[in-house]
LOKOL-313235 format. One record per atom (N, C-alpha, C, O): atom name; residue number from 1; x, y, z; residue in one letter. Coordinates in Angstrom, 2 decimals, padded with zeros to 5 digits. Layout:
<gutors>
   atome   num        c1        c2        c3   residu
      CA   NUM         X         Y         Z        A
...
</gutors>
This chain:
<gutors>
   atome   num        c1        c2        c3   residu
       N     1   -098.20    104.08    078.87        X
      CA     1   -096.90    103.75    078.32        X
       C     1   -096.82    102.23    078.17        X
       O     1   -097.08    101.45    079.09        X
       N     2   -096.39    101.84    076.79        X
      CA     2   -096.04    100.16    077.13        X
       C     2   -095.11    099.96    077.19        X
       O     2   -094.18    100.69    076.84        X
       N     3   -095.04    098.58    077.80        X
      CA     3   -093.40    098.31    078.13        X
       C     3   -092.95    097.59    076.93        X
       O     3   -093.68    096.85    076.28        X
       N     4   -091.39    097.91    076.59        X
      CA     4   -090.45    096.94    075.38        X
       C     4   -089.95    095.57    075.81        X
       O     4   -089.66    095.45    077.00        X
       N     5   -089.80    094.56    075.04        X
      CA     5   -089.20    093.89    075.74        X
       C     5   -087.66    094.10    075.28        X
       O     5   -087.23    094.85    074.41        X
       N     6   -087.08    093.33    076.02        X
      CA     6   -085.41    092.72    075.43        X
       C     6   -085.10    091.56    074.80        X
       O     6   -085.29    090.43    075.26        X
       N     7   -084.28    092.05    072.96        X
      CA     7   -084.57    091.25    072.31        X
       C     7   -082.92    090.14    072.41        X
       O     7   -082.79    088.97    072.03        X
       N     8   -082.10    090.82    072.91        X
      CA     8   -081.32    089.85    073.46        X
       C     8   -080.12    090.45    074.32        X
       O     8   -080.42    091.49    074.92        X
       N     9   -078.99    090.06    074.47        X
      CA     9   -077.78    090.50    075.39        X
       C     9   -076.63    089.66    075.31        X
       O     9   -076.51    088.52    074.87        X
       N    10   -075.65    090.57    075.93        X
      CA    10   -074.14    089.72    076.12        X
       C    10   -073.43    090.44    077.27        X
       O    10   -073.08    091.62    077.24        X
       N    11   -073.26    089.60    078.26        X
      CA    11   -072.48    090.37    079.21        X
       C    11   -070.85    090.86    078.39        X
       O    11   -070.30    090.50    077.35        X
       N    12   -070.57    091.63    079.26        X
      CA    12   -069.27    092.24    078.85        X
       C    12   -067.86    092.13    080.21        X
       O    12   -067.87    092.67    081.32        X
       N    13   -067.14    091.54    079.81        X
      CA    13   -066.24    091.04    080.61        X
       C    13   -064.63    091.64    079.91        X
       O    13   -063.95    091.39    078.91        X
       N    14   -064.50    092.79    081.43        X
      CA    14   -062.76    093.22    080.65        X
       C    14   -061.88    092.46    081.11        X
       O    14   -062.01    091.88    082.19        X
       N    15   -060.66    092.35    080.23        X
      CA    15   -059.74    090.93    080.01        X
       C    15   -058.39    091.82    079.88        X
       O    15   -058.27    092.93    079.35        X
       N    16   -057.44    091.05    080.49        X
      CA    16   -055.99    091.33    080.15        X
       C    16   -055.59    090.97    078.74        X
       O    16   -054.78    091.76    078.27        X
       N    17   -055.96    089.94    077.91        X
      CA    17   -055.76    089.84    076.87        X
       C    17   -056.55    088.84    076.15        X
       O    17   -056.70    087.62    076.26        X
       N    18   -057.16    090.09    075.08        X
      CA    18   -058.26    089.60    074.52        X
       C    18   -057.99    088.56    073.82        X
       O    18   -058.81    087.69    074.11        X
       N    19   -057.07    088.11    072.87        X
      CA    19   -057.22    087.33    072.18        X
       C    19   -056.30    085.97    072.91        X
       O    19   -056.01    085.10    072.09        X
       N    20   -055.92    085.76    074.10        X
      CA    20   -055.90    084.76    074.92        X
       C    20   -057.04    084.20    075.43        X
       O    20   -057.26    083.01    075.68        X
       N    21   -058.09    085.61    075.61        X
      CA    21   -058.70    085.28    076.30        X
       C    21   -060.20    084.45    074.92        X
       O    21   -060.60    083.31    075.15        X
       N    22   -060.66    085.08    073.94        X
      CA    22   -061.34    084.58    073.16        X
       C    22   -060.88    083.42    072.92        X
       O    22   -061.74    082.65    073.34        X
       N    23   -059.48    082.45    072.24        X
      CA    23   -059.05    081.61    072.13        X
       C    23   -059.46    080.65    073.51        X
       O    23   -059.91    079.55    073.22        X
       N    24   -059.36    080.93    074.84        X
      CA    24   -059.54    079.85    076.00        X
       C    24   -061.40    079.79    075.68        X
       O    24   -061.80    078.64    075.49        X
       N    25   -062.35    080.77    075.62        X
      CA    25   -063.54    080.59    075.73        X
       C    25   -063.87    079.77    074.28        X
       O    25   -064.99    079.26    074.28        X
       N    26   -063.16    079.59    073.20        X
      CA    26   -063.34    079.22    071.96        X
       C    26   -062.81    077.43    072.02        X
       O    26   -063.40    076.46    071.56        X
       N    27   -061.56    077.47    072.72        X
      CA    27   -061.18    075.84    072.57        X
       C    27   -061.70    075.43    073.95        X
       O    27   -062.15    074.28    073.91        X
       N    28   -061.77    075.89    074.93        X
      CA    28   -061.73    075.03    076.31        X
       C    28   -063.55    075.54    076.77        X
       O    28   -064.10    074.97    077.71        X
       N    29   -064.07    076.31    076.22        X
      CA    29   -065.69    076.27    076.07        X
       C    29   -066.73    076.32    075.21        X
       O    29   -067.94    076.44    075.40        X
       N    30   -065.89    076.18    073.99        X
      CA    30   -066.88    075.75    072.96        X
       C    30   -067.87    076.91    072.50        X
       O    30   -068.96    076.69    071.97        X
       N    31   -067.34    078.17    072.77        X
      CA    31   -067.69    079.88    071.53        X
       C    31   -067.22    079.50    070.54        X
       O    31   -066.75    078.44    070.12        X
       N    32   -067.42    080.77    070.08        X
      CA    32   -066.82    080.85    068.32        X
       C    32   -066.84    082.34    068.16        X
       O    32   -067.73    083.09    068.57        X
       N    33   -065.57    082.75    067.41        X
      CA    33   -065.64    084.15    067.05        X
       C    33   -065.20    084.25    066.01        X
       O    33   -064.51    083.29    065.67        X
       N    34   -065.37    085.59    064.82        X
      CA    34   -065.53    085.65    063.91        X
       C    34   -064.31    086.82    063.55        X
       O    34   -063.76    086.94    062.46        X
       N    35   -064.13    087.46    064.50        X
      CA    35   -063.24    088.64    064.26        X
       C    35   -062.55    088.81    065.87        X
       O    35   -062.90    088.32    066.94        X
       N    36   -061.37    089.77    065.47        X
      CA    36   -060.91    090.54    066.85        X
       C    36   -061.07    092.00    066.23        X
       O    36   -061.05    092.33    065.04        X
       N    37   -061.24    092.76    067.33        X
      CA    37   -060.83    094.48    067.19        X
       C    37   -060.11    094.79    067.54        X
       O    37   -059.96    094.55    068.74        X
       N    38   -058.60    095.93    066.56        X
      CA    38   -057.84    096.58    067.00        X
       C    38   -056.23    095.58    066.62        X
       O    38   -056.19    094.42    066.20        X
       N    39   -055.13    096.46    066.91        X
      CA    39   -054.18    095.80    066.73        X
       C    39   -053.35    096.51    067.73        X
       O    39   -052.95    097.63    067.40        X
       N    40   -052.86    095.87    069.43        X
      CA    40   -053.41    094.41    069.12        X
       C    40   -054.94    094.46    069.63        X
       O    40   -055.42    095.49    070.11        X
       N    41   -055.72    093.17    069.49        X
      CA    41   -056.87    093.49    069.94        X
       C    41   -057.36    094.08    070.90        X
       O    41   -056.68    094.11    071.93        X
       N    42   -058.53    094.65    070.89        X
      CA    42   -058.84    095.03    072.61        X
       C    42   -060.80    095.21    072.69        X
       O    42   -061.58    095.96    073.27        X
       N    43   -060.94    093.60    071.40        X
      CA    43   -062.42    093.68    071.74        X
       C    43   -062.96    092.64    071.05        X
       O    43   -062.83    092.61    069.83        X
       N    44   -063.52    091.81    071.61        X
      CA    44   -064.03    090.31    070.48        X
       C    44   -065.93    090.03    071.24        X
       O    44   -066.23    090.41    072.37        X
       N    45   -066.63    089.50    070.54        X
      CA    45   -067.83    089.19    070.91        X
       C    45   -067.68    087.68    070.10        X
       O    45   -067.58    087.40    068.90        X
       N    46   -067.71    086.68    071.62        X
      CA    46   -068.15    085.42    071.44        X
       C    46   -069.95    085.14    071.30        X
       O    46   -070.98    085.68    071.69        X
       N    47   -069.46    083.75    070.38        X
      CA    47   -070.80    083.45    070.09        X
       C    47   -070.74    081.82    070.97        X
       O    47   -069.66    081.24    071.01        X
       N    48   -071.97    081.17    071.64        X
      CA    48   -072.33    079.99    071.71        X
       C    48   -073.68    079.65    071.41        X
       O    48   -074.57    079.52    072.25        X
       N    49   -073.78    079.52    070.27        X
      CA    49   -075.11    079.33    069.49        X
       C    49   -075.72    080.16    069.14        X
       O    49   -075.65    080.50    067.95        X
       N    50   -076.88    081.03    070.33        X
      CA    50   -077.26    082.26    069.72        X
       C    50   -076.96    083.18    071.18        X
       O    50   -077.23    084.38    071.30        X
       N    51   -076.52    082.56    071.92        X
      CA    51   -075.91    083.61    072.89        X
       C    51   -074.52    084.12    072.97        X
       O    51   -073.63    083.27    072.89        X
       N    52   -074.26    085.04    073.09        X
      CA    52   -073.48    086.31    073.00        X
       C    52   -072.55    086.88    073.98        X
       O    52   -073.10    087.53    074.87        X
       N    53   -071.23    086.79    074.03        X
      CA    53   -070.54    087.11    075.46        X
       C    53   -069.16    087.99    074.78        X
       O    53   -068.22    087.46    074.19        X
       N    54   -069.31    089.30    075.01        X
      CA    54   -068.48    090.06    074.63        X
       C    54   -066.68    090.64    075.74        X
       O    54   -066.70    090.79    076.96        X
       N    55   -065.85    090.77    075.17        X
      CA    55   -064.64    090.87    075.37        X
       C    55   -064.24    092.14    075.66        X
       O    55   -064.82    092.84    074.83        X
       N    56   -063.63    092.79    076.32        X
      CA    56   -062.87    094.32    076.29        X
       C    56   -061.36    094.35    077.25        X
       O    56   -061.25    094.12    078.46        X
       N    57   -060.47    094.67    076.45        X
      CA    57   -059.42    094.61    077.18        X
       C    57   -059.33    095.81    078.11        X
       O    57   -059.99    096.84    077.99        X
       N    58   -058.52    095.57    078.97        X
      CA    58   -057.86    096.93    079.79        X
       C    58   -056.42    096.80    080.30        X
       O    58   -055.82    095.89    080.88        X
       N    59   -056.15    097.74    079.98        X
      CA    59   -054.58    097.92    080.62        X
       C    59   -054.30    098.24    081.74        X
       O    59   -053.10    098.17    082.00        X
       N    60   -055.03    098.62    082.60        X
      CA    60   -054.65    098.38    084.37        X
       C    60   -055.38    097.13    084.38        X
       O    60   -056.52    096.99    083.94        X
       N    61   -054.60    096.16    084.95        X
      CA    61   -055.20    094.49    085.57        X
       C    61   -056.15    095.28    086.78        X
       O    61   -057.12    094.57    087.02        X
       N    62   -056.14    096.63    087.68        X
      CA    62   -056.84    096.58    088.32        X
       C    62   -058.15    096.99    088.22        X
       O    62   -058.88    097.26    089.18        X
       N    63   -058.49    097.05    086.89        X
      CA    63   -059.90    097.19    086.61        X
       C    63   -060.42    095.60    086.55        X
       O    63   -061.60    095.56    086.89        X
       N    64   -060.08    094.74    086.34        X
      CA    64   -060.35    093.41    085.83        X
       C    64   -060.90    092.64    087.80        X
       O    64   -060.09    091.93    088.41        X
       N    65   -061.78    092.87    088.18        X
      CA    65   -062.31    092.41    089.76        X
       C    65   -063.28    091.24    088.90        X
       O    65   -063.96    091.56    087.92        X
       N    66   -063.23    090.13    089.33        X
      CA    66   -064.23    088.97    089.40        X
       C    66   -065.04    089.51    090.46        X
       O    66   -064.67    090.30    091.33        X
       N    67   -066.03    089.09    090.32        X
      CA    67   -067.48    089.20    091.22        X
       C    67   -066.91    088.25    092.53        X
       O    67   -067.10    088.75    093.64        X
       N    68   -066.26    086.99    092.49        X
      CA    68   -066.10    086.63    093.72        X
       C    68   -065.38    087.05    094.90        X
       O    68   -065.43    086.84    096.11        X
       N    69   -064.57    087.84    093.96        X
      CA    69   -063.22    088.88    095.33        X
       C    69   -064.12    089.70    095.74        X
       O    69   -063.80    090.03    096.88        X
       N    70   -065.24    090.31    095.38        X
      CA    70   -066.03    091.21    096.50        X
       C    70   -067.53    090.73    096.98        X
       O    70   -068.27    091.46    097.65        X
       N    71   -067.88    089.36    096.53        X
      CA    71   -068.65    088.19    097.33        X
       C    71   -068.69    087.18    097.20        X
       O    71   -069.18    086.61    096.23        X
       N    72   -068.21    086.73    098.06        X
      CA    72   -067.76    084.77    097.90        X
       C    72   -069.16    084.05    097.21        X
       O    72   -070.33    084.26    097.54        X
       N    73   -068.73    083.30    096.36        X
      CA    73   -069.57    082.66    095.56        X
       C    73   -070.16    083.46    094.17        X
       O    73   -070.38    082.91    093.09        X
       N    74   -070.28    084.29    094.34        X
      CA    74   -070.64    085.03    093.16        X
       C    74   -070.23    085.01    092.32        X
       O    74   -069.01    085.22    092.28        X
       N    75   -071.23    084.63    090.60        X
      CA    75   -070.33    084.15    089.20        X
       C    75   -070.16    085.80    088.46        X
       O    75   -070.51    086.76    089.14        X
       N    76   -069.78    085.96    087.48        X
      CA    76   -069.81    087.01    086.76        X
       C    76   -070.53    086.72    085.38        X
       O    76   -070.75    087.70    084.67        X
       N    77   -070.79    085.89    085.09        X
      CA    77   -072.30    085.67    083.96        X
       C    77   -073.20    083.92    084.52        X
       O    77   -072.95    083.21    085.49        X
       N    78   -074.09    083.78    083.60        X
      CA    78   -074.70    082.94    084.51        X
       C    78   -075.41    082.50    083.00        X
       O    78   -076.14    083.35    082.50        X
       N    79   -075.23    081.21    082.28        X
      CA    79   -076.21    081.35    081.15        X
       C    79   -077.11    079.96    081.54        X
       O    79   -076.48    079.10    082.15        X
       N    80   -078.42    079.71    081.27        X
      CA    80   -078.78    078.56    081.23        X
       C    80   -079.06    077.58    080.22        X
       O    80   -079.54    077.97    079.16        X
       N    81   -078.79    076.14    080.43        X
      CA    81   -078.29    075.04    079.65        X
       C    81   -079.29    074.10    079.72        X
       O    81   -079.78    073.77    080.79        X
       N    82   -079.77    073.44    078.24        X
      CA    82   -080.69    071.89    078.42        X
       C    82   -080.24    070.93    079.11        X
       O    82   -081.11    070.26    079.66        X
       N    83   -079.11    070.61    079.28        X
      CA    83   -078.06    069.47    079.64        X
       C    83   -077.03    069.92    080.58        X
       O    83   -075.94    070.19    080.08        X
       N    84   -077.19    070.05    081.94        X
      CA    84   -076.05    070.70    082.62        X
       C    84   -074.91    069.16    082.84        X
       O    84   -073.74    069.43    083.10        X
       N    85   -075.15    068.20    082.78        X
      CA    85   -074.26    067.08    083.59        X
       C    85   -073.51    067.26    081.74        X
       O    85   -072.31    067.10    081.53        X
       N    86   -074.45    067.57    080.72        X
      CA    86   -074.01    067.15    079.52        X
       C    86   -072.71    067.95    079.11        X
       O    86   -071.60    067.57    078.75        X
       N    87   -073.28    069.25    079.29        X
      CA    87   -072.31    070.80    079.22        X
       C    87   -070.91    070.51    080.09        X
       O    87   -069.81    070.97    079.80        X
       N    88   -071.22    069.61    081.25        X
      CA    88   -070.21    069.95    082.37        X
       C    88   -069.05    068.92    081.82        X
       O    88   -067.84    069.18    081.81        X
       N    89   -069.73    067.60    081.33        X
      CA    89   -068.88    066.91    080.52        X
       C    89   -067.97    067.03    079.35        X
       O    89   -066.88    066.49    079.16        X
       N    90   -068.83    068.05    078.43        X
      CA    90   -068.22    068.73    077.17        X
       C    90   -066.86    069.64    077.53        X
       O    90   -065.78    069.35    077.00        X
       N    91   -067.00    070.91    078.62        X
      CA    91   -066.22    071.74    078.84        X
       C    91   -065.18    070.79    079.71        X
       O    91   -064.00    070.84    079.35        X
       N    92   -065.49    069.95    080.81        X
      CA    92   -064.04    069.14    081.29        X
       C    92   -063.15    068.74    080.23        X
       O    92   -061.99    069.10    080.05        X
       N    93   -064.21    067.50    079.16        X
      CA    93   -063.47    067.28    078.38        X
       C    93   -062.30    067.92    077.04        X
       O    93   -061.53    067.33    076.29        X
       N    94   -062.68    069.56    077.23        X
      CA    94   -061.62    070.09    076.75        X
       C    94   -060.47    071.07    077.20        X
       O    94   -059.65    071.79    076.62        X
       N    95   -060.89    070.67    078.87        X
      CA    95   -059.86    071.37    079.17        X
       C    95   -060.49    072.65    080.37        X
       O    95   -059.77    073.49    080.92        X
       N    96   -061.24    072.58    080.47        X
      CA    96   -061.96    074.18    080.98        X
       C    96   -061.54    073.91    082.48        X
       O    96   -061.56    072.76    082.92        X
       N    97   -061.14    075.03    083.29        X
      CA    97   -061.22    074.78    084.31        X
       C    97   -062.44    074.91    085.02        X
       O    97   -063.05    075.98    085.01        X
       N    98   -062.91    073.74    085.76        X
      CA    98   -064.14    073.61    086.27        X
       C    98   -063.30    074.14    088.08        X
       O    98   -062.38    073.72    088.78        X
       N    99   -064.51    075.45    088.15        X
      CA    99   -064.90    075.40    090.03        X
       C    99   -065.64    074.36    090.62        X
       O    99   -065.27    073.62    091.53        X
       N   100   -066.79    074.37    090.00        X
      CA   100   -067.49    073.20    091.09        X
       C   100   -068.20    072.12    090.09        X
       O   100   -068.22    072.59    088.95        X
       N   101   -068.65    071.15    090.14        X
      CA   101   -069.21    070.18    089.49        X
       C   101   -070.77    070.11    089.38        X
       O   101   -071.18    070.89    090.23        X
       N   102   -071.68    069.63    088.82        X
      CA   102   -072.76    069.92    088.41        X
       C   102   -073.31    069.63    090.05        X
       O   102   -072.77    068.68    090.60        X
       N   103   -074.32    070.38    090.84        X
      CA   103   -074.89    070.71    091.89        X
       C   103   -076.04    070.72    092.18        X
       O   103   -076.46    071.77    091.68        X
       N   104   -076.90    070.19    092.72        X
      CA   104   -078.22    070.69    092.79        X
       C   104   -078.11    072.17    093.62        X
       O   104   -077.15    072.23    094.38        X
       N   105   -078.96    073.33    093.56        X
      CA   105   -078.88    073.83    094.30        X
       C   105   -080.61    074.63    094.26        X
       O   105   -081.31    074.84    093.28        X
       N   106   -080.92    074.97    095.95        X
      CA   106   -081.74    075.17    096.98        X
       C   106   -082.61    076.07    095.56        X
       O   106   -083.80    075.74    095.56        X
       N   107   -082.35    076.86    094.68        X
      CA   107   -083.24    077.67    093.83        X
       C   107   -083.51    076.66    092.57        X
       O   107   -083.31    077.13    091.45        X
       N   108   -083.82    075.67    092.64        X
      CA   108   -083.95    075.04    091.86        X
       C   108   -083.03    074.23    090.42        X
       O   108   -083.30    073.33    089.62        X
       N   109   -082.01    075.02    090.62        X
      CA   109   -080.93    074.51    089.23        X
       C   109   -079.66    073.11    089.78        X
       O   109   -079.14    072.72    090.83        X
       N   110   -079.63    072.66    087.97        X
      CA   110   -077.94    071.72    088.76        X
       C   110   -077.72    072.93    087.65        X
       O   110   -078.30    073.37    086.65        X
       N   111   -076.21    073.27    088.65        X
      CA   111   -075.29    074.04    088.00        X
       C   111   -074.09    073.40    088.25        X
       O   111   -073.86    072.63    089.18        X
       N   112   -073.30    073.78    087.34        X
      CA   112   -071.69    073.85    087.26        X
       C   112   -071.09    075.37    086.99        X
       O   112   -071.79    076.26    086.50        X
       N   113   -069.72    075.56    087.38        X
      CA   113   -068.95    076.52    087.36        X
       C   113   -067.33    076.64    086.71        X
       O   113   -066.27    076.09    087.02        X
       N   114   -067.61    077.33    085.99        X
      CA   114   -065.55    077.29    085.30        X
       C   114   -065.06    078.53    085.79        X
       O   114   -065.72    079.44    086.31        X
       N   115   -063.93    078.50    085.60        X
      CA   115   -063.45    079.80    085.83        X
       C   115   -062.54    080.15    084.28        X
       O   115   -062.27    079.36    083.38        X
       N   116   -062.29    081.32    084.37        X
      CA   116   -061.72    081.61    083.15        X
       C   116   -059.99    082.24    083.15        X
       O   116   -059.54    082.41    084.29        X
       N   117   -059.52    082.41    082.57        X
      CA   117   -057.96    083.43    082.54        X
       C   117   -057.91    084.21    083.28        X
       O   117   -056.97    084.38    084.05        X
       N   118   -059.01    084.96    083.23        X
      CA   118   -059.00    086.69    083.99        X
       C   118   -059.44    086.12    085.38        X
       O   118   -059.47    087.09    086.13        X
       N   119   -059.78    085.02    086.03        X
      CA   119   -060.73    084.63    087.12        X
       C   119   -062.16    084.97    087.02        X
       O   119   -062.96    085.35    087.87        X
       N   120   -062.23    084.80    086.16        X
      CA   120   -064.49    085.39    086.33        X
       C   120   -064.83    083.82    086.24        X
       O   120   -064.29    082.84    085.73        X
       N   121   -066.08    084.10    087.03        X
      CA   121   -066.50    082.80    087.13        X
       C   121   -068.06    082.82    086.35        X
       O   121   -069.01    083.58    086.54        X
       N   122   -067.88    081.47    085.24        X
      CA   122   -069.27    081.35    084.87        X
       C   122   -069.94    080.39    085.40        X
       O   122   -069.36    079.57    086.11        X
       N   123   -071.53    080.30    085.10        X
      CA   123   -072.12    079.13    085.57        X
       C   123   -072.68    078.81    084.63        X
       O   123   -072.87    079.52    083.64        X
       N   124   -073.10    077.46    084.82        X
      CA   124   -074.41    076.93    083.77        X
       C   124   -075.12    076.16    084.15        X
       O   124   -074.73    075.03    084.44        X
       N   125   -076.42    076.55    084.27        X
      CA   125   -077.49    075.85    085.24        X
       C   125   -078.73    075.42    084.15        X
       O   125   -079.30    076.15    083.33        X
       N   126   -078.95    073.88    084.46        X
      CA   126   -080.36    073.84    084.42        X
       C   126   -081.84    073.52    085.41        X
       O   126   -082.08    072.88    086.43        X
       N   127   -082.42    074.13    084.68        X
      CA   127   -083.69    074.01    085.23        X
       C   127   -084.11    072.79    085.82        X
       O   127   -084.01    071.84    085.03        X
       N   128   -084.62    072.44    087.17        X
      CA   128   -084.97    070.95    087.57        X
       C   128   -086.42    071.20    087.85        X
       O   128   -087.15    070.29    088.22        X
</gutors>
């Protein structure tokens, strides 16, 4: 049997409201989207360059758990960046709420962390 590879991905993150929520990842992190689904929406796939981070609303808020309410520290996507001090500068400067500031950390990356509307936390690490 051979193995396939994977030709790409987008995590999927459910949101109280999608098109609050595409708009904050679009001005305060620098995506881009092309469409919403539904009226009112309840589905958008951001773009940041050629990576991919998709939207889904839900109507119980209690489906919507960040990864950190059931383990401290834990992000809910994780993408990696050429320029992390560069990235960390770009997203302050428009606003993003930053968790932690660019970091060295023990597995090799500087990362930084934002958090978003819904509370999910992303990171963006580069390679050292």
């Amino acid at each position: 049997m051979t193995s396939q590879g994977i030709k790409d991905g987008a995590p999927v993150l459910l949101v109280a409201d999608v098109e609050a929520a595409a708009n904050y990842y679009r001005d305060q992190l620098g995506f881009r989207y092309d469409q919403l689904w539904g009226d009112p929406p309840g589905f958008c796939i951001l773009w940041r360059g050629p990576v991919g981070l998709m939207l889904s609303r839900m109507d119980d808020p209690a489906h919507i758990v960040p990864h950190r309410t059931v383990s401290d520290g834990l992000w809910d996507a994780y993408f990696w960046v050429d320029d992390a001090r560069a990235m960390h500068k770009e997203l302050e400067s428009r606003g993003a709420a930053i968790e932690y500031p660019p970091t060295a950390k023990p597995y090799g990356c500087l990362e930084f962390a934002v958090r978003d509307l819904d509370g999910y936390t992303l990171a963006f690490g580069q390679e050292l």
